[in-house]
Structure formats: structure tokens, C-alpha cells
C-alpha positions as CSV (number, residue, x, y, z in Angstrom):
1,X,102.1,136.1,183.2
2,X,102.0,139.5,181.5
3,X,104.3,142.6,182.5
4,X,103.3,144.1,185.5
5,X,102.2,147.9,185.4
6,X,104.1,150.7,186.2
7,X,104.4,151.2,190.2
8,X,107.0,151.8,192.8
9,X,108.4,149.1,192.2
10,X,107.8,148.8,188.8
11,X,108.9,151.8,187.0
12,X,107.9,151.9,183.5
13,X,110.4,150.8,181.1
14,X,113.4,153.1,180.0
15,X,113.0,155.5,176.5
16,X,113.7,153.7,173.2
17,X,117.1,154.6,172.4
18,X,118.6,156.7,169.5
19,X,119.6,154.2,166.9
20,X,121.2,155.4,163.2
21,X,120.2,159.1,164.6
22,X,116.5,157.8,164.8
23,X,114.3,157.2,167.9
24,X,113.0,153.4,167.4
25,X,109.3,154.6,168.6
26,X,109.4,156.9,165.8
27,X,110.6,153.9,163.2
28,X,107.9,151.3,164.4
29,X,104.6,151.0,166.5
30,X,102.4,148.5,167.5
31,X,98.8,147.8,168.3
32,X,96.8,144.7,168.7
33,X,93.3,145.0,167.2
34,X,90.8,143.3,169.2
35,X,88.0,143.0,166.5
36,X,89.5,140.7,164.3
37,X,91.9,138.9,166.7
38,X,95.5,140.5,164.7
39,X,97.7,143.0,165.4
40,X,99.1,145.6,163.3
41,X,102.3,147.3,163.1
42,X,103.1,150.7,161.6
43,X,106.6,150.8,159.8
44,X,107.6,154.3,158.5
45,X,110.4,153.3,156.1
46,X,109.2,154.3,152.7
47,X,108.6,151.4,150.2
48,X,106.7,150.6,147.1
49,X,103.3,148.3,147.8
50,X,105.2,145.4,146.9
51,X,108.2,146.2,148.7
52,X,105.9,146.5,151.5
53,X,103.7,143.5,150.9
54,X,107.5,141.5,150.9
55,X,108.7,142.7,154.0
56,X,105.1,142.2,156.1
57,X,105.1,138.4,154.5
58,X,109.1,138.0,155.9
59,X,107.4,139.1,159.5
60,X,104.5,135.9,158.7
61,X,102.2,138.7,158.2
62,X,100.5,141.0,155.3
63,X,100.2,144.4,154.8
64,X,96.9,145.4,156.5
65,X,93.2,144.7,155.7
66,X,90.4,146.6,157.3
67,X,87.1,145.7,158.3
68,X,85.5,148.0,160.2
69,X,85.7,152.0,161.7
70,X,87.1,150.8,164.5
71,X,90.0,148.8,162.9
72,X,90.1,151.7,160.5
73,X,90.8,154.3,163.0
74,X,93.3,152.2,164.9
75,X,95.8,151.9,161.7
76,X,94.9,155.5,160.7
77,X,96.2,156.4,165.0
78,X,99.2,154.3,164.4
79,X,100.2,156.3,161.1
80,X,100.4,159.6,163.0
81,X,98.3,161.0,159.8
82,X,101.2,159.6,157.3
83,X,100.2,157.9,153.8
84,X,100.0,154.9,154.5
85,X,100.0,151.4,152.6
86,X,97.4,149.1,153.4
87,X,96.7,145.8,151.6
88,X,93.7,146.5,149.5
89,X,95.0,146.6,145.4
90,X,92.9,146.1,142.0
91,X,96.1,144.7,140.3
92,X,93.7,142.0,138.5
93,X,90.6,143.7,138.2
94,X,90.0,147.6,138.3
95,X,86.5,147.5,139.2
96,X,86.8,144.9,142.1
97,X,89.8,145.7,145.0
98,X,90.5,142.8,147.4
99,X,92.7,142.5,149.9
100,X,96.1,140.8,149.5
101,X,95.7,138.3,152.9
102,X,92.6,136.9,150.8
103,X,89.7,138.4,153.0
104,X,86.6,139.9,152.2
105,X,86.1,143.1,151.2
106,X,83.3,144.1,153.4
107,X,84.2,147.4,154.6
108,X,84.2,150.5,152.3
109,X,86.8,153.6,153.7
110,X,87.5,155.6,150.3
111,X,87.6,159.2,150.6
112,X,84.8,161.0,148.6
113,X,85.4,160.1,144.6
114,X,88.0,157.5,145.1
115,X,88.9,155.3,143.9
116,X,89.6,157.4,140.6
117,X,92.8,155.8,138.9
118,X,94.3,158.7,137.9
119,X,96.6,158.6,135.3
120,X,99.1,161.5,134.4
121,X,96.3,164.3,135.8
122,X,93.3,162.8,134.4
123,X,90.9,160.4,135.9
124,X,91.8,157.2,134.1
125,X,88.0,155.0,134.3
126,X,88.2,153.9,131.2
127,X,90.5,154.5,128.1
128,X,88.8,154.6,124.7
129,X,89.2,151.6,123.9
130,X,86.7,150.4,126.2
131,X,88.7,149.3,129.0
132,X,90.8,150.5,132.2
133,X,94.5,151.1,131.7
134,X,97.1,150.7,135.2
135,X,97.3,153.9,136.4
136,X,96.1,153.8,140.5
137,X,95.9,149.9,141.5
138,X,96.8,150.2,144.8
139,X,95.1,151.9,148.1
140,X,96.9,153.9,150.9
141,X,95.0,155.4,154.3
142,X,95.8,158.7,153.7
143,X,94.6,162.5,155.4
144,X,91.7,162.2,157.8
145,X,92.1,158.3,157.5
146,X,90.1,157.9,154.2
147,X,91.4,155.5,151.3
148,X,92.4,156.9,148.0
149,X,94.3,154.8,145.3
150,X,97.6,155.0,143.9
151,X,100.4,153.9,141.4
152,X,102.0,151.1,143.4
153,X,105.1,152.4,142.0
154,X,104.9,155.0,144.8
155,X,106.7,154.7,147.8
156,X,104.7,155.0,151.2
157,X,105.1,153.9,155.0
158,X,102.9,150.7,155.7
159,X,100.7,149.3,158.2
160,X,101.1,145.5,158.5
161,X,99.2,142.7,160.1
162,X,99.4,139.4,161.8
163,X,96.7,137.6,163.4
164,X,97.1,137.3,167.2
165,X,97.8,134.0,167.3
166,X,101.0,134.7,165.9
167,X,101.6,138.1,167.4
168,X,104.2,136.8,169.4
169,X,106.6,135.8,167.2
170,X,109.9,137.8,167.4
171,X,110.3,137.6,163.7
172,X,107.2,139.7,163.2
173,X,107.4,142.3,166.2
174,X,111.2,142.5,165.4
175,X,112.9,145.9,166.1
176,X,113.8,148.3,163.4
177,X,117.6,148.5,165.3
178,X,118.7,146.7,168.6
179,X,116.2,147.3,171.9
180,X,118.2,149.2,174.4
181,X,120.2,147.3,177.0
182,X,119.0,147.6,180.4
């Protein structure tokens, strides 16, 4: 059986507790999405998209893919309006982003004229030799919760996600430092 809600008799649980002069809410959040059946998990130590990607796969997870408004504004809520990693890159391809967990690209969140690959302040669509150089291949929720892309180089909370039926696992809903002791 689930937790019982807060009452009289079942006061809601304590504060997180400082931990390395940080509040653990601050460090890591949580939300289960109900749309697609996963959760997602907001983890504000900056990393580089592949840094990120790493340490969502060590959780049995991915860094986040979005298929819907809904989903979209539930990631965006857990950011707290941070830049955000999510899981949609055009490492192979410049002219056709998927998502890193594989699935399909069937919701479009860029902010107006994104994606742009800019390169050293000039929009990088195509060199002149025809084709794209690297310059933006991967996509972060950024602002009003619109997608814009970016060097992957750059470092950037990230939003991972896990599908429910492994949303229990400690491994992936681990603590940033140790819970609190009652």
C-alpha cells in the first residue's frame, strides 16, 4: 500500500536536510508523467549532454524525450525555468533530431527559428561546401519551456526519464546525498 496522506496522525514527512551546504529538494526532483507511463527526474548538477545522457543510463533511464504539451510542461515545471538537457540531438544527421531512448519524434517544441545551429555567432545551415558543419547538435528546454539547440559541449542541468515500470528502482530515484534520518 502507498503512503498514507498527511493527517493527525500522519504528519507530513520532515524537510530534506542540508547536505554539502545544499538543500536535497533543490539538487533533485521528481515527477511521474502519466501520458506515457515514465517518470522524470530533474537533476541540477551541470553536465555536458553526454555526461548527462551517462549518468541517466547508470539510473536504467535516459535523458528525457517529449511527446506531447502536457509532458512538455511537466519537465519545463520541474526545471524551475533552468536550461535544461533533454534527449533529443542531430549528432548523425542535422536535418533530422531523434531522441536518444530510440522514440519517435512526434512532437515539435522548438522556440520560433530553432533549431538554427549556430556556430561562432552566425547561423550555421549550411557551410559552402554544400553541407552542415557541428556547431548546435543537441537540444535543451530552455526560457518559456521552448527547445533551442546547442553545442553539446555545453554544460546544462538535465531532465531524465525512466518508464514507470521501473520507477521504483532505488538505483534510478537515488538521492543526490543521504535522505535525512528520522
Amino acid at each position: 500500500p502507498g503512503a498514507a496522506p498527511p493527517s493527525p496522525t500522519h504528519p507530513p514527512p520532515p524537510a530534506a536536510a542540508p547536505c554539502n551546504g545544499a538543500v536535497r529538494a533543490a539538487r533533485y526532483r521528481y515527477s511521474a508523467s502519466s501520458s506515457q507511463g515514465s517518470s522524470f527526474t530533474y537533476h541540477s548538477t551541470p553536465r555536458s549532454w553526454h555526461a548527462a545522457r551517462e549518468d541517466c543510463r547508470s539510473r536504467g533511464g535516459d535523458l528525457a524525450s517529449i511527446h506531447s504539451d502536457a509532458e512538455n510542461r511537466e519537465a519545463h515545471a520541474l526545471t524551475g525555468g533552468r536550461d535544461t538537457w533533454l534527449g533529443l540531438n542531430g549528432e548523425e544527421d542535422e536535418n533530422n533530431y531523434v531522441w536518444s531512448d530510440g522514440t519517435p519524434f512526434d512532437f515539435d517544441g522548438w522556440a520560433e527559428g530553432e533549431p538554427n545551429d549556430w556556430l561562432e555567432g552566425v547561423a550555421n545551415c549550411e557551410s559552402a561546401g554544400g553541407t552542415a558543419e557541428g556547431g548546435e547538435d543537441c537540444v535543451e528546454l530552455y526560457g518559456g519551456g521552448r527547445w533551442n539547440d546547442l553545442s553539446c559541449d555545453q554544460e546544462r542541468a538535465y531532465v531524465c526519464q525512466r518508464s514507470c515500470a521501473k520507477c521504483a528502482s532505488p538505483n534510478f530515484l537515488r538521492p543526490v546525498c543521504p535522505a535525512p534520518r528520522l
